[in-house]
N, C-alpha and C positions, 0 to 999 in steps of 0.2 A: 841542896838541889834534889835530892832524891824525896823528898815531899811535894816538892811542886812539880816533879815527874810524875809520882802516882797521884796528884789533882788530876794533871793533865789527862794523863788513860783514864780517868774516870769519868769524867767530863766533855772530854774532845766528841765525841755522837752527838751532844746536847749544842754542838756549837761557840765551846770556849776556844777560844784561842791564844797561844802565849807567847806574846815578844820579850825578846831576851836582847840586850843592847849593854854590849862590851864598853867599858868604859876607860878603857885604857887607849894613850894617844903616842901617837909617833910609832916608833921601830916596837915598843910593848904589844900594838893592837894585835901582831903576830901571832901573840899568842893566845890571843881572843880562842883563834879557830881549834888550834888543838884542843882549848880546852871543850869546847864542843863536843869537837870527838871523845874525848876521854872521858867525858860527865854525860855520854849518849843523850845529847841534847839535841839532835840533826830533826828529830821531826817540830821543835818549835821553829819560829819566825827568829833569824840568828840575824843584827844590824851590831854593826857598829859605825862610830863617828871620829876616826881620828885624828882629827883638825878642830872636832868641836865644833862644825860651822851650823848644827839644828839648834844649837843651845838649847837641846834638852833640860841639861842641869838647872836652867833658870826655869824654863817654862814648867817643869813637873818638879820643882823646889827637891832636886836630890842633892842631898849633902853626903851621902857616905853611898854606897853599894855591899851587899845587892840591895835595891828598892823594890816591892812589892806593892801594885795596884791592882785593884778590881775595877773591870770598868763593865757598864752594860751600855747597850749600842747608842745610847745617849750620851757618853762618855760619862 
């Protein structure tokens, strides 16, 4: 995390943006948020899904976490 912190402050003027999507389901997503706090991750885009109902995992083919995309406005 702390690499794609200093992407971010490097970047973020230029118009990056970075969703971070907790992949943990049930009573675990809890602890999605702390870990936010603790990994001072509060200025990215912070989602999670804990029912699974965007089926992320299918549609952006993640098998493990974390996943890293680039995307430009075209996706």
């Amino acid at each position: 995390m702390p690499h794609v912190l200093k992407f971010y402050e490097e970047y973020k003027n230029k118009g990056v943006e970075l969703l971070a999507v907790c992949s943990k389901i049930g009573e675990d997503e809890k602890t999605c948020w702390e870990a936010v706090e603790s990994l001072k991750m509060g200025d990215l885009l912070n989602s999670s899904d804990p029912m699974h109902k965007s089926k992320f995992r299918l549609l952006y083919d993640v098998m493990t976490t974390p996943q890293v995309y680039i995307l430009d406005r075209n996706k």
